[in-house]
ROVO-48675 format. One record per atom (N, C-alpha, C): x negated, y, z negated. Coordinates in steps of 0.02 Angstrom, whole numbers, padded with zeros to 5 digits, always signed. Example, Ala and Ser with C-alpha at 12.3 -4.5 7.8 and 13.67 -1.06 7.14 Angstrom:
-00660-00284-00390-00615-00225-00390-00660-00165-00390-00642-00112-00354-00684-00053-00357-00645+00002-00394
***
This chain:
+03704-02006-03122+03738-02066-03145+03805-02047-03175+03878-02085-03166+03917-02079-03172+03934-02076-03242+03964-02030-03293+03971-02034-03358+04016-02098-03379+04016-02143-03428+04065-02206-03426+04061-02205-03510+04113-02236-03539+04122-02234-03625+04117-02290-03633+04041-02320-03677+04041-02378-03711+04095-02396-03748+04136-02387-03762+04203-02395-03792+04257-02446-03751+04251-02419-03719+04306-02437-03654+04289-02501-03624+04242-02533-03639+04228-02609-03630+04216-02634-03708+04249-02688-03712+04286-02723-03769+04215-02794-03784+04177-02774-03808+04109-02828-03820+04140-02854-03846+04091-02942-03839+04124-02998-03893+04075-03048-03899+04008-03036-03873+03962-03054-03894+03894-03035-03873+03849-03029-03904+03780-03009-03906+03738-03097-03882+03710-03055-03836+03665-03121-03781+03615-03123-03770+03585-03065-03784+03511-03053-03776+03499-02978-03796+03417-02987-03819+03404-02921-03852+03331-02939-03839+03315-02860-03793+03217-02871-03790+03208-02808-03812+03220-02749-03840+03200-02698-03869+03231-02633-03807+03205-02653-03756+03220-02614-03696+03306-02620-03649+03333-02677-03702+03395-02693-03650+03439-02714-03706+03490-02726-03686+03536-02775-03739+03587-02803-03701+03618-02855-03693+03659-02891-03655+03698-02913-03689+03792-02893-03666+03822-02914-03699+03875-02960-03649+03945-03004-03688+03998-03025-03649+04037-02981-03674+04048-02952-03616+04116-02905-03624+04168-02900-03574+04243-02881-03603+04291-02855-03530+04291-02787-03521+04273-02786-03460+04285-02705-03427+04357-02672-03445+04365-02608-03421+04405-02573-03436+04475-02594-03388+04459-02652-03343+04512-02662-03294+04523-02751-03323+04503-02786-03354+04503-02832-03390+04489-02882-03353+04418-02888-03340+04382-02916-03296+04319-02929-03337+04318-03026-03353+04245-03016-03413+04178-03016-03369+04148-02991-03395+04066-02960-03383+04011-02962-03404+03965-02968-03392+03896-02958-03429+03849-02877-03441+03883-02842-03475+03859-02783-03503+03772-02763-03545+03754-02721-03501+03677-02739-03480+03669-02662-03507+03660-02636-03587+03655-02577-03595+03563-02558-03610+03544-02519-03576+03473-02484-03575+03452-02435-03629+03394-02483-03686+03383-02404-03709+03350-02353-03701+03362-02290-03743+03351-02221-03717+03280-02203-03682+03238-02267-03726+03156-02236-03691+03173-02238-03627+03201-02308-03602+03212-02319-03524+03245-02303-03468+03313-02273-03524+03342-02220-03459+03311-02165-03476+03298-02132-03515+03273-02078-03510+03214-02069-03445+03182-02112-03436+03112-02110-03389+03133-02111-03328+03100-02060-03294+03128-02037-03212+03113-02101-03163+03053-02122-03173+03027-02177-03144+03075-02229-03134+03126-02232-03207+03174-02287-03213+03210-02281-03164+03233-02216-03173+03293-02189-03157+03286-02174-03071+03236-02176-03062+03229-02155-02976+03232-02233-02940+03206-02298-02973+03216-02360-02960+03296-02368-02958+03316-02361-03026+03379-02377-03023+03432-02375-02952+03414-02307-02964+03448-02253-02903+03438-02316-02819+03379-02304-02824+03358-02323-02760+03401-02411-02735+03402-02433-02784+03424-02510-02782+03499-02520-02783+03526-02459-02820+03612-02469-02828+03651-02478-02783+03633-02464-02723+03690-02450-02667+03674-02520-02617+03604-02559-02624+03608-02609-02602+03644-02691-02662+03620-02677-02709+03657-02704-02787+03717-02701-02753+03761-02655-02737+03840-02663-02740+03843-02697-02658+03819-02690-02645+03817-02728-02570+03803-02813-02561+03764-02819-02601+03751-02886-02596+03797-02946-02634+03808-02982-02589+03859-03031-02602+03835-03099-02568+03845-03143-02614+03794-03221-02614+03849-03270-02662+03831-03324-02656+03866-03384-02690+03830-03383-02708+03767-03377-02746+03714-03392-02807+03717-03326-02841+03741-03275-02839+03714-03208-02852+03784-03160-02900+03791-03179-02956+03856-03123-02980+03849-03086-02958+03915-03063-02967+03946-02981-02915+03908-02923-02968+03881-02875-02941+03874-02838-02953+03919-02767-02983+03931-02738-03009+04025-02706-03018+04011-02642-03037+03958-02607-03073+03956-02544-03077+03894-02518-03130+03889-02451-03136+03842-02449-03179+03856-02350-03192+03812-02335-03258+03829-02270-03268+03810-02254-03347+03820-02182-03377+03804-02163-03426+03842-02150-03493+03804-02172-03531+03851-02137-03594+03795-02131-03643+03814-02077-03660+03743-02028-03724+03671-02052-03710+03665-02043-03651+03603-02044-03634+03558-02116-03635+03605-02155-03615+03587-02219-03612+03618-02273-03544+03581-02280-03494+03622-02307-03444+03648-02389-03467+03710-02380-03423+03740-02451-03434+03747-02468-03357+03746-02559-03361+03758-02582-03300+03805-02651-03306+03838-02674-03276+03871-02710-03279+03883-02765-03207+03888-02827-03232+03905-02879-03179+03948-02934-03198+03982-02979-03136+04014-03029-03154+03981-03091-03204+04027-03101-03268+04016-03148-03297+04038-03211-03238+03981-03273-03266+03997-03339-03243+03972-03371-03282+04019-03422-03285+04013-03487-03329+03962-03540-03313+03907-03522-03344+03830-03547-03339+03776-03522-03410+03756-03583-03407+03684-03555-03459+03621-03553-03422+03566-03498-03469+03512-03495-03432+03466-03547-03456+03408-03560-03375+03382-03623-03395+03318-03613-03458+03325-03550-03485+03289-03532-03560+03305-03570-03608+03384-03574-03611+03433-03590-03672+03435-03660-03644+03427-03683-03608+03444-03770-03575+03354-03799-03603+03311-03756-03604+03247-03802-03583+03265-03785-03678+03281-03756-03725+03284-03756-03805+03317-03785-03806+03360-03819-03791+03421-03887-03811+03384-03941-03780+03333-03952-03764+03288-04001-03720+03312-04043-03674+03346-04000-03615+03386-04019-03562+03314-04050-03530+03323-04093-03485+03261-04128-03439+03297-04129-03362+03239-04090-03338+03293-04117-03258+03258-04165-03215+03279-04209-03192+03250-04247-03133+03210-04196-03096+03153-04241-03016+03135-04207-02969+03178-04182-02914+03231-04233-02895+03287-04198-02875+03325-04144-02881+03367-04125-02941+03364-04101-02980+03334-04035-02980+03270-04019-02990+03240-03973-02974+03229-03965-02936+03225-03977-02841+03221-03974-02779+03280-03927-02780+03347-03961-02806+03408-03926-02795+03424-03847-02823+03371-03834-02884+03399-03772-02913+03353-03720-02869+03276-03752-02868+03224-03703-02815+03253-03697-02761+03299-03746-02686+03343-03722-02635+03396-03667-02655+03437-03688-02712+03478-03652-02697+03452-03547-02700+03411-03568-02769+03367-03484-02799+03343-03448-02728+03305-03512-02681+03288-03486-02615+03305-03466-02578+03394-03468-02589+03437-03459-02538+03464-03363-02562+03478-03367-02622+03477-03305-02650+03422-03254-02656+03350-03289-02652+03311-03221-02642+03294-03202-02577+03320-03263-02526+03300-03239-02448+03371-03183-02425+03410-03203-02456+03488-03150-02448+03469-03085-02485+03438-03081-02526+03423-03017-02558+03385-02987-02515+03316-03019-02515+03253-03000-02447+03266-02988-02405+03344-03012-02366+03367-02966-02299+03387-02892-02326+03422-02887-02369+03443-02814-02389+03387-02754-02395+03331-02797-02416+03265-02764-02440+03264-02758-02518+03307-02809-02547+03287-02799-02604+03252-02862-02649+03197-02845-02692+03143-02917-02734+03194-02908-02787+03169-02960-02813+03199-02969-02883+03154-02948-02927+03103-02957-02920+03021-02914-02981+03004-02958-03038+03024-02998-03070+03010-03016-03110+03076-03095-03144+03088-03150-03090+03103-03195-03088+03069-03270-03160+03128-03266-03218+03105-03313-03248+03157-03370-03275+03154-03400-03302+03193-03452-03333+03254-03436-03363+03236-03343-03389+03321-03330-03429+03341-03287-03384+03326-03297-03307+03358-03261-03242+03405-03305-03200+03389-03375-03191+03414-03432-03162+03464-03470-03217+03511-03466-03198+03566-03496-03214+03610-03559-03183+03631-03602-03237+03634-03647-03221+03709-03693-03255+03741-03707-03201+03832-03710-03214+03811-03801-03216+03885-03831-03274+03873-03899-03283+03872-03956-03210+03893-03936-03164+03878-03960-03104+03822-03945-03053+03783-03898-03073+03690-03915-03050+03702-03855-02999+03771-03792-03000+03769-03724-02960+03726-03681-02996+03671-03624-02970+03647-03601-02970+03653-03529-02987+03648-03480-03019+03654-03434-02998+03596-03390-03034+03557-03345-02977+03503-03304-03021+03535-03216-03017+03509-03181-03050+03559-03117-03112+03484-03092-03114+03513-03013-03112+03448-02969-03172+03417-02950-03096+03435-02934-03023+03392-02923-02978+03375-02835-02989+03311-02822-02997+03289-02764-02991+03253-02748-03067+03309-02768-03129+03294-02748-03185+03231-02755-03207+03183-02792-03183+03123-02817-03217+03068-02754-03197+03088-02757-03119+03048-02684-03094+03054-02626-03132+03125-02605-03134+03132-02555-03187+03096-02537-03251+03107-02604-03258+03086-02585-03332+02986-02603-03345+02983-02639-03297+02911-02624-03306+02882-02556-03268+02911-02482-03247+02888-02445-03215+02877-02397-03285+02946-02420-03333+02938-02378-03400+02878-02393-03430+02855-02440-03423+02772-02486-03439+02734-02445-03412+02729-02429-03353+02664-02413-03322+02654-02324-03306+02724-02307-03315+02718-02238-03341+02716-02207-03418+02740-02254-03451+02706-02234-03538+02643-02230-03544+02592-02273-03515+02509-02263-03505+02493-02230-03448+02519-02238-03383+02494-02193-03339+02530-02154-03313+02562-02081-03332+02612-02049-03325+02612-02039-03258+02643-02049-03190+02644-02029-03132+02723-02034-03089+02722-01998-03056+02776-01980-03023+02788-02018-02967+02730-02072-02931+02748-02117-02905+02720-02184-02923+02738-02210-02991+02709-02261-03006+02753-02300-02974+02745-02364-02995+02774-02431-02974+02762-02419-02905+02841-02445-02850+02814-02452-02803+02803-02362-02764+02801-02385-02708+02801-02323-02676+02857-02260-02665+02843-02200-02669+02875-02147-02688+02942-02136-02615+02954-02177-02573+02997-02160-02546+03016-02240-02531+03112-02230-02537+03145-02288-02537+03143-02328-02461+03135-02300-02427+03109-02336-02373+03055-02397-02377+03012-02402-02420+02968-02427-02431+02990-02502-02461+03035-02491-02494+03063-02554-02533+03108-02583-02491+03117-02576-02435+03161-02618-02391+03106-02650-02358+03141-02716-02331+03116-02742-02277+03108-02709-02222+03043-02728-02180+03043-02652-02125+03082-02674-02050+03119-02748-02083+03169-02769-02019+03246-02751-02034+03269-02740-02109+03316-02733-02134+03376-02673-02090+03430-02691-02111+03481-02630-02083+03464-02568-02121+03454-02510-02093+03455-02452-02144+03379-02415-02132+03323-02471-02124+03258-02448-02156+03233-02419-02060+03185-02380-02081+03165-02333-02021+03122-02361-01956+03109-02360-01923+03097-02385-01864+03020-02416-01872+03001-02375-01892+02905-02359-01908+02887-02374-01969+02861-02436-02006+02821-02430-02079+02763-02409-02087+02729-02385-02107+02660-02372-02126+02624-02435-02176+02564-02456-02166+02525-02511-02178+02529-02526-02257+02533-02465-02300+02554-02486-02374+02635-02505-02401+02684-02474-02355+02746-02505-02380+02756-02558-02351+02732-02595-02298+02736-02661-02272+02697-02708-02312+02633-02681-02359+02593-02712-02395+02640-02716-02470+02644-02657-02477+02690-02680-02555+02774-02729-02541+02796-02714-02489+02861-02777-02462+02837-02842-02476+02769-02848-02454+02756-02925-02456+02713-02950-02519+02690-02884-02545+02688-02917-02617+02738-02925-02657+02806-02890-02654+02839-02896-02693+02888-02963-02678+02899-02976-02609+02928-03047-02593+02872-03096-02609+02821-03103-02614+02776-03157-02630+02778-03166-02693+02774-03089-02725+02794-03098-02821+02838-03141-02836+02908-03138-02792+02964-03162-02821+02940-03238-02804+02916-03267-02763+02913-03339-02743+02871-03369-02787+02809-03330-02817+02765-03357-02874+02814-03375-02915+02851-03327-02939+02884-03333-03002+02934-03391-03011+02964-03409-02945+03021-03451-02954+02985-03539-02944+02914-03530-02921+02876-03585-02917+02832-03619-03002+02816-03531-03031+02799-03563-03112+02866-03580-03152+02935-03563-03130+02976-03564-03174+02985-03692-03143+02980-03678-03089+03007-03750-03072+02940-03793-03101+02879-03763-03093+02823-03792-03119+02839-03831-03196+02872-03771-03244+02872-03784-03306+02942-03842-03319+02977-03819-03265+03039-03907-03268+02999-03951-03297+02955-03970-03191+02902-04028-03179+02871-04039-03254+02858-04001-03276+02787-04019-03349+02839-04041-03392+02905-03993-03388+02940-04057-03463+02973-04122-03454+02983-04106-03380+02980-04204-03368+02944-04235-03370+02872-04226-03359+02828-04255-03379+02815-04290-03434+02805-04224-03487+02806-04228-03554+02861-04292-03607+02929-04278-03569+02968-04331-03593+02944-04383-03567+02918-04396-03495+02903-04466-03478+02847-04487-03534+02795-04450-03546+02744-04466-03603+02756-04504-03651+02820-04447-03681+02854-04461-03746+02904-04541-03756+02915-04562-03707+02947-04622-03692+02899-04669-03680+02861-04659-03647+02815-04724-03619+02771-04728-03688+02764-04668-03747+02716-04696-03816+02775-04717-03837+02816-04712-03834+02890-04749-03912+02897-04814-03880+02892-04832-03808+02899-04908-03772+02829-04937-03768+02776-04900-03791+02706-04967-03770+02691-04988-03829+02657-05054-03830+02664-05090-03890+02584-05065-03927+02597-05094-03989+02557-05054-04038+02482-05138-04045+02426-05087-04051+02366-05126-04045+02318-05109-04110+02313-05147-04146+02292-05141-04201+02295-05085-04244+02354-05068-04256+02400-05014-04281+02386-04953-04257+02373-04945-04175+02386-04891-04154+02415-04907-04076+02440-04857-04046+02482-04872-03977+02415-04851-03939+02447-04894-03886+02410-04898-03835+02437-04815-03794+02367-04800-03769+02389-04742-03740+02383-04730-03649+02426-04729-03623+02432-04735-03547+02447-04656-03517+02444-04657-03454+02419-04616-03422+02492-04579-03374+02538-04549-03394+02613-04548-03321+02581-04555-03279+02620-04579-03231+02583-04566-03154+02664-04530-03118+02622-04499-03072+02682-04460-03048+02761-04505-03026+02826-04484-03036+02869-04529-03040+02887-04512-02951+02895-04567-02939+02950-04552-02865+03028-04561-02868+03078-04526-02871+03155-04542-02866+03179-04532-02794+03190-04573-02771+03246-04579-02712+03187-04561-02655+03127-04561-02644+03076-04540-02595+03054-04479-02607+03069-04432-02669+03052-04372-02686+02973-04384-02742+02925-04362-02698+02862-04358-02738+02834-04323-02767+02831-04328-02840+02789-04250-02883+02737-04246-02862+02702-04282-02827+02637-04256-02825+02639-04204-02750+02698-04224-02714+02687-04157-02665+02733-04096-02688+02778-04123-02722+02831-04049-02749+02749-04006-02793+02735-04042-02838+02692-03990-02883+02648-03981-02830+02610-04007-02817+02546-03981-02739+02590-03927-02719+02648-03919-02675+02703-03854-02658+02695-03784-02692+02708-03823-02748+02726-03754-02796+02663-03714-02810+02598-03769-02819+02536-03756-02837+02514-03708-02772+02535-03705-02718+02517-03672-02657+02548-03620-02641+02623-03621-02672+02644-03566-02666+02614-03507-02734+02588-03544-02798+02586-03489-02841+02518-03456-02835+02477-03506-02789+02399-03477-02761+02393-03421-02695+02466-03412-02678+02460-03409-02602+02445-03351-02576+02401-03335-02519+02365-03248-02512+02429-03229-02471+02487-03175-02499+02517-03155-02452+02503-03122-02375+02447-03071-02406+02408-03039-02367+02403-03058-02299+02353-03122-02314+02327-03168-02261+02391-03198-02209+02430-03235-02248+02475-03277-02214+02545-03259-02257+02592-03197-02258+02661-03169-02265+02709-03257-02277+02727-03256-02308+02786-03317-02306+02847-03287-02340+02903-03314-02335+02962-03297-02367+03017-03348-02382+03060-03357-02428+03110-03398-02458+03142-03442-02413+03142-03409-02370+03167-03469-02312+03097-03519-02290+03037-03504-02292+02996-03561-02291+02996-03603-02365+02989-03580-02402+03002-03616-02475+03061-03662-02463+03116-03645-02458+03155-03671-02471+03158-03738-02406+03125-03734-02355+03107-03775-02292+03086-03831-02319+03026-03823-02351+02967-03853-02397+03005-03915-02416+03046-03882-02476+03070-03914-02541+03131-03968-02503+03172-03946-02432+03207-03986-02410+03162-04045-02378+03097-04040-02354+03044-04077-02325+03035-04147-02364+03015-04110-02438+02977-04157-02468+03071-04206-02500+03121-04170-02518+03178-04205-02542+03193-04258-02502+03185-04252-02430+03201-04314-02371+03134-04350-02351+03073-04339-02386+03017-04385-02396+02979-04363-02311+02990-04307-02292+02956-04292-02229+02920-04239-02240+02889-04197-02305+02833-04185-02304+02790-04204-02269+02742-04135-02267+02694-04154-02217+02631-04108-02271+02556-04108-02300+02530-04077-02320+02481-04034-02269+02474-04032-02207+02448-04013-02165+02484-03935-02137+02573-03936-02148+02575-03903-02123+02584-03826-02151+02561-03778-02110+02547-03727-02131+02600-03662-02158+02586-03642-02214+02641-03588-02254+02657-03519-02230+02687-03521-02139+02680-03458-02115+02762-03465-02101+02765-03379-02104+02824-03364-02074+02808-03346-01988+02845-03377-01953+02819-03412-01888+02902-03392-01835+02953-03353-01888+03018-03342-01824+02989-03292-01794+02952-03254-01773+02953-03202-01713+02884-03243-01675+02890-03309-01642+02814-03323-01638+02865-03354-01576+02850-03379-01504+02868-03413-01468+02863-03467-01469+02814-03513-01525+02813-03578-01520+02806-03606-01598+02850-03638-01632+02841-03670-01677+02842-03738-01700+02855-03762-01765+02844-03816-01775+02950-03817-01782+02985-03863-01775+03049-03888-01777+03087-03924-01821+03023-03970-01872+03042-04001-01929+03064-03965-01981+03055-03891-01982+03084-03884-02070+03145-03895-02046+03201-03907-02104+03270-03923-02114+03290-03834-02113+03269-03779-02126+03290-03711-02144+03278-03698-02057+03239-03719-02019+03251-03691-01946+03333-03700-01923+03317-03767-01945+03400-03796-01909+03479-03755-01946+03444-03754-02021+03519-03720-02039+03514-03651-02010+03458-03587-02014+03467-03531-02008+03474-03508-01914+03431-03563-01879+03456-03553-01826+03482-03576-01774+03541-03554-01734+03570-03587-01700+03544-03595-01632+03480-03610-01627+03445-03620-01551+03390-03683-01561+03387-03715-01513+03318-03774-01514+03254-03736-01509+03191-03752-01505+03151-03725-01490+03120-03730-01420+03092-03677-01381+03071-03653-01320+03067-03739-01278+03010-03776-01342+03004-03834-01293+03058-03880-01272+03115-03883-01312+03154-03953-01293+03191-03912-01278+03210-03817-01284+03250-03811-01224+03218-03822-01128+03172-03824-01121+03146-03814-01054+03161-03892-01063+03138-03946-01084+03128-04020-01058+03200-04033-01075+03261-04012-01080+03339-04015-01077+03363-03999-01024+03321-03916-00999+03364-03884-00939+03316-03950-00885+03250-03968-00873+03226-04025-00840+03282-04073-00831+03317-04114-00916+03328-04151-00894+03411-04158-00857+03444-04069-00883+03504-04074-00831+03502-04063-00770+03434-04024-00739+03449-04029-00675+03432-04076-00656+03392-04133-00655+03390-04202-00611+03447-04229-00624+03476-04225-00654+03552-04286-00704+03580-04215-00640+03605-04169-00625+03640-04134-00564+03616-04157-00496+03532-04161-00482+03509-04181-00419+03557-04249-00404+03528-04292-00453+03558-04355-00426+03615-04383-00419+03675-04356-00470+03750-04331-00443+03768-04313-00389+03732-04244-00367+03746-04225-00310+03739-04292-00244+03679-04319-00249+03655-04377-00216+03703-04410-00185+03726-04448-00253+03756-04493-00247+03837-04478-00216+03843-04418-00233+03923-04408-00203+03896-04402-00120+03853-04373-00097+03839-04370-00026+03859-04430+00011+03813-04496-00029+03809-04552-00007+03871-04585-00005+03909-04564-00047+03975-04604-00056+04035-04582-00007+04022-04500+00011+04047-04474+00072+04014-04523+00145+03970-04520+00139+03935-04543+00217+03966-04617+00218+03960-04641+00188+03982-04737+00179+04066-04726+00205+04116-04688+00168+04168-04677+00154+04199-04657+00227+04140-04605+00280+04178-04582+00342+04166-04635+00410+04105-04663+00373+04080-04709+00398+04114-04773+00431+04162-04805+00357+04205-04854+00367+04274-04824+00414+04288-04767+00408+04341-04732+00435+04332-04752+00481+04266-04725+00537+04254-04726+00581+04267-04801+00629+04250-04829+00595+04245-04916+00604+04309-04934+00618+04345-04921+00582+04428-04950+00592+04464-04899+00623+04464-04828+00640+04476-04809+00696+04470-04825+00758+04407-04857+00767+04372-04899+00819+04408-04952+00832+04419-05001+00791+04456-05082+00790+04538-05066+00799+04553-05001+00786+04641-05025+00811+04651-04957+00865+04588-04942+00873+04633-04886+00947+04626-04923+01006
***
């Protein structure tokens, strides 16, 4: 790791503190403000950390997203790694749900698409996020998105699991190959059955996580709806009447299938049936345009020759119809050609026809 002088970035405020990290606003040494992400010593010190770190940095500087600050550098000073990324003008939805921000179901459709859109862009690189929560997702006064902190959670829970179980390949698996996607640019031709198994636990991790974080929205809208419907129902022999929310519908968007969603994604056997951010985020466009369907099934289904056509994420991510309405298209241009052709024949034969006729009448 590159030696760098805590000095040389100009802090100006302290943002967070968990014992293991400290986050500050600061300008870099090129005067560029930042979010300064300094590690303490238990945690860089630990190889485990430090071999994660390693492994994730070179895709970190690579990845570039409209939901995702820039990534900008990282390195040492007295034995304490530092990392650093683009500041943006957003609060996390930690600090929004303590000011008792409430979001619509809309609303929350919009922050789970967009998060979905950033962890399926990561998931091509081969990289999870590990540990996806409320003070990860960020949230700008116009309802932009951005989620921060990809990798760090792994990290730092490997310092976890090697303080009790000292091993040299804890966390995930001992070669970086393993942590890529096994379709990704870079990663090796051949996976073996456990790094394809830990890939899809660790993309399924991230989708739990971003499904309890939208869960806990859903419950404080709820909760306010509660809190409103006891201050508006009238009082019955000096006590209120007590009623029941029922799920709200806005604009054709139904909680009872968004939470059913989320409830399925945070149950869901990766194992069995693999899904990924681009089906989530399919989902959530489904149920926003009221064309949910609860029947249909939570598979990742692009390398399959026949699928279903309704999610809204087929149409944006790909630029082809599917197998069936291309064949009943090419059907229906070649008859729409047969009978063109037809008809020009006919219009020739009629055409030499009459020629013929009045050649006849004046020779």
């Amino acid at each position: 790791m590159q030696p760098v002088l805590l000095s040389s970035f100009q802090q100006q405020q302290l943002t967070d503190e968990n014992g293991m990290r400290t986050l500050y606003r600061a300008v870099d040494p090129s005067g560029q403000p930042v979010i300064l992400c300094v590690f303490g010593s238990q945690a860089s010190r630990n190889p485990e950390f430090r071999r994660l770190l390693k492994m994730d940095l070179q895709m970190l500087e690579s990845l570039r997203h409209q939901a995702v600050p820039e990534f900008l550098g990282a390195g040492e000073c007295e034995g304490c790694i530092l990392t650093w990324q683009q500041d943006v003008d957003a609060t996390t939805l930690h600090q929004l749900f303590q000011q008792g921000r409430v979001f619509s179901l809309e609303d929350i459709i919009e922050i789970g698409w967009q998060a979905c859109s950033a962890l399926q862009h990561a998931h091509n690189f081969g990289l999870s996020h590990g540990g996806l929560s409320d003070r990860c997702i960020l949230l700008t006064d116009d309802l932009r998105v951005f989620v921060t902190d990809f990798g760090q959670p792994r990290w730092l829970a490997a310092v976890d699991s090697t303080s009790v179980h000292p091993s040299p390949t804890a966390g995930r698996d001992s070669t970086a190959a393993l942590s890529r996607k096994p379709d990704s640019p870079g990663a090796p031709a051949t996976e073996n059955s456990t790094g394809v198994n830990n890939w899809r636990r660790e993309v399924s991790g991230d989708l739990r996580s971003l499904a309890r974080v939208l869960n806990a929205a859903i419950r404080r809208e709820r909760e306010m709806a509660t809190a409103s419907q006891a201050q508006s129902s009238p009082e019955i022999m000096g006590t209120r009447e007590r009623t029941t929310p029922q799920p709200v519908e806005e604009s054709g968007v139904s909680a009872h299938s968004l939470v059913r969603l989320l409830t399925r994604i945070e149950q869901h056997d990766e194992q069995a049936h693999p899904i990924s951010a681009r089906d989530f985020q399919g989902r959530l466009g489904e149920i926003l345009i009221g064309e949910e369907n609860d029947q249909m099934e939570l598979l990742d289904q692009r390398e399959n020759a026949v699928r279903s056509s309704r999610s809204i994420v087929y149409e944006l991510f790909d630029d082809v119809r599917s197998p069936q309405n291309n064949l009943r298209k090419s059907d229906e241009s070649a008859g729409s050609r047969w009978k063109a052709r037809n008809l020009l024949i006919l219009v020739l034969a009629v055409f030499s026809l009459i020629s013929l006729i009045l050649a006849a009448l004046f020779s």
